[in-house]
C-alpha positions in Angstrom: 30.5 5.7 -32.0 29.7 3.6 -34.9 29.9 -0.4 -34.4 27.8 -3.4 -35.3 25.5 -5.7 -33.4 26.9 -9.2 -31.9 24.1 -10.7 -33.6 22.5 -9.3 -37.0 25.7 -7.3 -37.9 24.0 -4.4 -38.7 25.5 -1.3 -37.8 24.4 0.6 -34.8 25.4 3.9 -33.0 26.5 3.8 -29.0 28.4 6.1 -26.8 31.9 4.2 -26.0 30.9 3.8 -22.2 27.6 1.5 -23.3 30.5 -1.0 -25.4 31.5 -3.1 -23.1 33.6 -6.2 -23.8 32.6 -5.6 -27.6 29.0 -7.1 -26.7 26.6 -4.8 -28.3 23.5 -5.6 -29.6 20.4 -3.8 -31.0 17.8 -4.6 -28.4 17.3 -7.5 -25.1 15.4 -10.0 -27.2 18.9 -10.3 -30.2 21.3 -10.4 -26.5 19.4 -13.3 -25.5 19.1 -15.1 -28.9 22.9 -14.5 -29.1 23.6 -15.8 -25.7 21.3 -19.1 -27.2 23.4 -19.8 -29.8 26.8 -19.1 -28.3 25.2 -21.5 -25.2 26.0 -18.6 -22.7 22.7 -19.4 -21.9 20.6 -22.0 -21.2 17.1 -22.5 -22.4 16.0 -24.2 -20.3 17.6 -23.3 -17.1 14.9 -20.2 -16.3 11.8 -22.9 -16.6 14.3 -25.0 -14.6 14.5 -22.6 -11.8 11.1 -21.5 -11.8 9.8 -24.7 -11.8 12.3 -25.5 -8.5 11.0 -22.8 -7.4 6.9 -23.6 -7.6 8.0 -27.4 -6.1 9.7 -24.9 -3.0 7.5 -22.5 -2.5 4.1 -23.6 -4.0 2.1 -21.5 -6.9 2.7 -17.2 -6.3 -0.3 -15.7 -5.2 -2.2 -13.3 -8.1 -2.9 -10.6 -5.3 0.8 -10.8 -3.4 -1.0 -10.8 -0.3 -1.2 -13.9 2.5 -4.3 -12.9 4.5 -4.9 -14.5 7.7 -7.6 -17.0 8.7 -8.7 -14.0 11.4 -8.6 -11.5 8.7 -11.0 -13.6 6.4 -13.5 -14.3 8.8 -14.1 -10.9 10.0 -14.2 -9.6 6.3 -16.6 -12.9 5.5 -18.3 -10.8 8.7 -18.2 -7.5 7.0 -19.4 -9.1 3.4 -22.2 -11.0 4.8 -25.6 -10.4 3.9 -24.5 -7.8 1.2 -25.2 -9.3 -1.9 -28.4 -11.0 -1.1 -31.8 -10.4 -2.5 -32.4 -7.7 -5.6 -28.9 -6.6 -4.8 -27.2 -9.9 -5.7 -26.6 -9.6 -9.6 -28.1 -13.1 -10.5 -30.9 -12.4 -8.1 -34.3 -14.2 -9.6 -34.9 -17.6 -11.1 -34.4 -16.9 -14.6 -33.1 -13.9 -17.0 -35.8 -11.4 -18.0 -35.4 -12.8 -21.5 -35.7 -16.6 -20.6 -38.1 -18.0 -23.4 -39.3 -21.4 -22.2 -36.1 -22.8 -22.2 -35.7 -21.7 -26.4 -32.9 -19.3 -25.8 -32.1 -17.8 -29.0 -32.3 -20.7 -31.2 -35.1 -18.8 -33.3 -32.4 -16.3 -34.6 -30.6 -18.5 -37.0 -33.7 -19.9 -38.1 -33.3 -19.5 -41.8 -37.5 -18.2 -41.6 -36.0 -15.0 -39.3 -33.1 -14.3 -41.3 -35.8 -13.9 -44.7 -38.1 -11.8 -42.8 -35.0 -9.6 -41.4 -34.2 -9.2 -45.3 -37.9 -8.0 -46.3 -38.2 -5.8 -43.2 -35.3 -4.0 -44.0 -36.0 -3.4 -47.5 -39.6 -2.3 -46.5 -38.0 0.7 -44.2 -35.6 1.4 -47.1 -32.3 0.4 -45.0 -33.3 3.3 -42.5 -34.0 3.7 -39.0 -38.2 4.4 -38.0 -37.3 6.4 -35.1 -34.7 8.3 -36.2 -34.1 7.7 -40.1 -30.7 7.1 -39.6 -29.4 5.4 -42.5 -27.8 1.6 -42.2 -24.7 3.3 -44.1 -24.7 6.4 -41.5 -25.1 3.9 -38.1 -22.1 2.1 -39.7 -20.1 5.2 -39.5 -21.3 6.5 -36.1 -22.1 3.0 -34.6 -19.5 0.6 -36.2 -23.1 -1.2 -36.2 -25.7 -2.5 -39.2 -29.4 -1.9 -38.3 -31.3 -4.2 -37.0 -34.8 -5.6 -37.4 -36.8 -5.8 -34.0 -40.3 -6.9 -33.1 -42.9 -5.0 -31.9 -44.4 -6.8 -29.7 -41.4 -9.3 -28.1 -41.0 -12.5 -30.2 -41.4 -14.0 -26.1 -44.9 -12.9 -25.9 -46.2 -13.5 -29.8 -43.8 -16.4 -30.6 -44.0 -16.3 -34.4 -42.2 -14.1 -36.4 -44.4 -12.1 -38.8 -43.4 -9.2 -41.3 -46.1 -6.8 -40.0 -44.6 -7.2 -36.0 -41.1 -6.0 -37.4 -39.2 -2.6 -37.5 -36.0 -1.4 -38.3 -33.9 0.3 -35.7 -30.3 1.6 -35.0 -28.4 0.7 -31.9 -29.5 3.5 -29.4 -33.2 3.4 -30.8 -33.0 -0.2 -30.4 -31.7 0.2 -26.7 -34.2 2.7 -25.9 -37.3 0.5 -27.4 -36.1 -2.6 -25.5 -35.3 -0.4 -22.3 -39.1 0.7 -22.8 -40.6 -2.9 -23.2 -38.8 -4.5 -20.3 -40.4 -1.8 -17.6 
């Protein structure tokens, strides 16, 4: 059956048992903006409620689950001990890549970004492992080359055109995989 929506007028089919008071409407979100405007309901009332709500009841829990002070000691029990030493994730004093306390402020330095430039067009915009092309790696990796140093930029701590290479993403990964062991 042909009839139009409440609120946009436009013309909408529905079976005669989904017309209801003559209150159709294309979807939820025009009902509610309807309801708005006629001031069948209130804006305001939902944050009202939920807000009363929060004041009653106190913030709802993300996990929907109350655990009991016996329950989290013996699972602080259970837990203990297994995230210590090599098997903790931030185990060590510093990152494998720490440099001195420099971090990465040598890659905007406007010297790296020139010799990037040069080593690139030195390997012709292609890979030295694998020859991939930077055109290629954008297509398979979503990625543009990039220029690495030979010897780590931690060790040497200059950058020089002679100590770079151009290399994809996996022979990248691979070559710093390599150095780190």
């Amino acid at each position: 059956m042909k009839t139009n929506c409440n609120y946009c007028r436009k013309e909408i089919d529905r079976i005669p048992s989904r017309i209801k008071n003559h209150n159709v409407f294309c979807n939820n979100r025009e009902q509610m903006l309807y309801e708005y405007d006629k001031g069948i309901r209130d804006r305001n009332q939902i944050t009202k409620e939920a807000n009363e709500k929060v004041r009653k009841f106190g913030q709802p829990k993300l996990k929907g689950r109350i655990h009991s002070l016996e329950y989290k000691n013996k699972m602080s029990l259970v837990c203990k001990g297994i995230n210590k030493g090599k098997l903790n994730g931030m185990y060590g004093k510093r990152p494998y890549n720490y440099i001195d306390g420099l971090g990465r402020k040598y890659w905007k330095d406007a010297e790296w970004i020139r010799i990037k430039e040069l080593a690139k067009r030195r390997d012709n915009h292609c890979c030295v492992k694998c020859g991939i092309t930077e055109e290629q790696s954008l297509k398979e990796n979503n990625l543009y080359l990039s220029v690495d140093h030979k010897i780590p930029y931690r060790k040497v701590m200059e950058h020089k055109l002679e100590n770079t290479q151009t290399l994809c993403f996996p022979c990248h990964g691979i070559k710093t995989n390599l150095t780190q062991e």
